[in-house]
Steps between C-alpha positions, in 0.01 A plus 500: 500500500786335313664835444491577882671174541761572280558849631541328897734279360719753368487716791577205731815459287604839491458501891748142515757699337444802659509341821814267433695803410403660844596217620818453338565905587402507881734195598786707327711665674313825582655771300245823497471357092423166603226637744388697235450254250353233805232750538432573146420143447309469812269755408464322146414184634245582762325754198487172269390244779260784607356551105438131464278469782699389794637579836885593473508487918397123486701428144795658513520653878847587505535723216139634650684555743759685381288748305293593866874536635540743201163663531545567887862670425331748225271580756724566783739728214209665426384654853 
């Protein structure tokens, strides 16, 4: 049990940082690299909150958020 403890507790940091650089990158000005690298870390964070057992749409709902707003453009690309 300890070792699943440990493990959530390093995913939840890798998710802060992953999350603070989204949101450092998104309130950039919004260069396609910027965007790029928003949604890179967006992706990383909800994966991380995701792995260590909790809801990214309640934790971290904006860059949730973003990654649907992501997801629904690769759709619409892709028809």
């Amino acid at each position: 049990m300890a070792k699943k403890t440990t493990l959530d507790h390093h995913l939840m940091i890798s998710m802060i940082a992953e999350y603070n650089s989204f949101r450092d990158y998104a309130s950039r000005s919004q260069t396609q690299q910027n965007e790029d690298i928003a949604a890179f870390c967006a992706v990383r964070a909800v994966r991380y909150c995701e792995d260590a057992g909790y809801n990214p749409q309640s934790l971290i709902t904006d860059a949730y958020e973003f990654v649907m707003q992501i997801n629904s453009k690769m759709k619409a690309v892709s028809l």
